[in-house]
Phi, psi and omega in degrees: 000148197264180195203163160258130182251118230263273211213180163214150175226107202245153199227139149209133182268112164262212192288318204269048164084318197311168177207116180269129174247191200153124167219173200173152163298166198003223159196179234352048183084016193235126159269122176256139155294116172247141159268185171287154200069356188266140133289179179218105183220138186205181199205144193208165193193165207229119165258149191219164205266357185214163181260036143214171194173190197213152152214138183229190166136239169176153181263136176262129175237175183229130181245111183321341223244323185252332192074074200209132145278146175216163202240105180243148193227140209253140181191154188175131175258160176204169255146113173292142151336146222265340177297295211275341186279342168287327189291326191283323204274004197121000000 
């Protein structure tokens, strides 16, 4: 069915605890409409005080088809690139 993508809400931790949120419409500036089968891919990125961390949260779509919203919620661990964990330690 086809969709919107409505707002995101992200929650992010790095290793010493600290937590940053963000919430917002769509996301890099974009609400996108997907049909069925269509993708979306985008790239977006968070600082943090150490070179791991987390992110969790979730995306709000809008469905075109009943005028119903649904929640879909999102994680992913990640580890900076070994060039920025040198830039971060000195």
């Amino acid at each position: 069915m086809p969709a919107r993508l409505l707002t995101r809400h992200w929650i992010i931790t790095d290793a010493n605890g600290n937590v940053k949120e963000t919430r917002g419409d769509g996301v890099v500036g974009e609400q996108p409409y997907l049909k069925p089968g269509q993708g979306f891919r985008y790239s977006s990125g968070a600082v943090i005080e150490t070179p791991v961390g987390t992110m969790q949260g979730a995306i709000r779509w809008w469905r075109m088809t009943d005028s119903s919203s649904m929640r879909r919620s999102l994680r992913s661990d990640w580890r900076c690139p070994e060039c920025c964990t040198r830039s971060l330690s000195g």
